[in-house]
N, C-alpha and C positions, 0 to 999 in steps of 0.2 A: 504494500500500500504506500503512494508516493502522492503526498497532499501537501499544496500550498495554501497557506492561509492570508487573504488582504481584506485590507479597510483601513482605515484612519487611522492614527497613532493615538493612544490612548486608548484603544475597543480591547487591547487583550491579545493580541495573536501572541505574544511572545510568553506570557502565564495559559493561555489555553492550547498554545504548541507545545509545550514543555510536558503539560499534562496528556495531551492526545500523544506525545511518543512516547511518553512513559505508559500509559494504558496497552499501545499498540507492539512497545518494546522493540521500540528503532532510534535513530537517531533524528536531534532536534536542531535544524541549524538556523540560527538566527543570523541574518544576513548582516542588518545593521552591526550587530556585534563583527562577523567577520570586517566588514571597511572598516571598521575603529581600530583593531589588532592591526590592521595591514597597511593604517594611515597613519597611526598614532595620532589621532587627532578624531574631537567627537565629531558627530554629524554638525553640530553649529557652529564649531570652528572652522570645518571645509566652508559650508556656505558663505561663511563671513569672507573665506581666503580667495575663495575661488569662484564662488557665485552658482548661482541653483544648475545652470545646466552643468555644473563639471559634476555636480552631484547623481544629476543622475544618469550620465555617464560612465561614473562610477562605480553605482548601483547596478546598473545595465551590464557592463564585464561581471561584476561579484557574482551574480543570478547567473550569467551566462558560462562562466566558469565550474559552476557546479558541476560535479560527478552524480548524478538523477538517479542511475545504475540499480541499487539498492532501495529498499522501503526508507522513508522518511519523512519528517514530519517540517516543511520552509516556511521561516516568517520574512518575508522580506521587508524590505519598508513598505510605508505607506504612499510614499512615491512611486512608487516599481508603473504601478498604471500607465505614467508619464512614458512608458520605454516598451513601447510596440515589440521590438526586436524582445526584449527579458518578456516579456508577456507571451508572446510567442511559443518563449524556448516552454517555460513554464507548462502553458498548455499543453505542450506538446509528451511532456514527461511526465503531470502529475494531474489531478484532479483539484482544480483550485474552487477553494471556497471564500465567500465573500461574510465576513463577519458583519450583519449590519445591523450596527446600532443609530438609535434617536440621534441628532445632532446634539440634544440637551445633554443626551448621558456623555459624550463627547466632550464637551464644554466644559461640563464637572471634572472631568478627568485631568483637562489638560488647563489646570488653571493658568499656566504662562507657558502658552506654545511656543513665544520668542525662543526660547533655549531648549528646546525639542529636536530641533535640527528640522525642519515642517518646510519645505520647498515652496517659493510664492507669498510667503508673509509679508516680502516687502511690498509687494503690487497687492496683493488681497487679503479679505479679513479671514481670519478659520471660519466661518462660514459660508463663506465664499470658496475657497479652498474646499469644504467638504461639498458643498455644489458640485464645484466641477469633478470633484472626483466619483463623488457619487454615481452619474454616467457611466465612467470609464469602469467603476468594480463590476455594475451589474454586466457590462459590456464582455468582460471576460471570466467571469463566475461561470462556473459550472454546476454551482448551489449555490444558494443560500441561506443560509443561519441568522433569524432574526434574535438581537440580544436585546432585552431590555435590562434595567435597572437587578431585576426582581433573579435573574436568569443565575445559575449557581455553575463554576467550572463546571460539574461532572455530568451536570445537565448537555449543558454545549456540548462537551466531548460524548455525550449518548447520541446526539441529532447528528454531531458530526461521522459519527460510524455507522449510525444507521442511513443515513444518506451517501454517502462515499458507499456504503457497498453494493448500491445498484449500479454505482456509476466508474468503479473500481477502474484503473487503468495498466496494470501493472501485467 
């Protein structure tokens, strides 16, 4: 079983992939964490240095670099959307699912997205940012998992297996 998880930063993929590859007992690779190890620098520091597209750019090699080969469990960022090509690969190797939360529960999460590393803050607001991306998750979701508020990990990670295995790609 090879699942990608996207949506917003703040929704969880990176506590709810952790938990679905430990349920499914694979591995869990969280992308953003590989660009920090391979840049030495956070995601807000690239943007600051280099500016949103080197980001995702960036992001775009990291996904694309992946070895897929094996079961596992990918959180990319929340940008990844932005990069047709890492979207692509993704689809192509895994069964992605779109974590979609309220904009509200969103909001709550991310009380200062400035320092998130969040692609587009300087031109738009986080909601504006989740606008557009919003499009772009349902665009390439092969599921989706609605989260609200109320929603508990082991919950999510039950919708997520029992949907992933009608849709299994491996």
């Amino acid at each position: 079983m090879r699942i990608s998880l996207i949506g917003m930063a703040g929704v969880g993929k990176s506590t709810i992939g952790k938990a679905l590859a430990r349920r499914i007992g694979c591995q869990f690779i969280d992308v953003d964490r590989l660009i920090i190890a391979d840049k030495g620098m956070k995601l807000q520091e690239l943007i600051d240095r280099y500016g949103d597209n080197a980001l995702i750019e960036i992001e775009e090699k990291a996904v694309i670099s992946l070895n897929i080969d094996n079961d596992c469990v990918i959180s990319p960022g929340g940008s990844v959307v932005y990069s047709e090509k890492a979207m692509k690969y993704l689809k192509e190797k895994t069964t992605i699912v779109f974590l979609d939360s309220p904009f509200k529960i969103i909001e709550e999460r991310m009380r200062n997205p400035s320092g998130r590393g969040v692609i587009g803050l300087k031109k738009y607001t986080i909601n504006e940012i989740f606008e557009q991306r919003y499009k772009l998750y349902q665009k390439y979701a092969d599921i989706t998992v609605k989260i609200d508020k109320a929603s508990r990990i082991n919950e999510i990670v039950n919708k997520i297996l029992n949907e992933t295995s009608k849709e299994d790609k491996t």
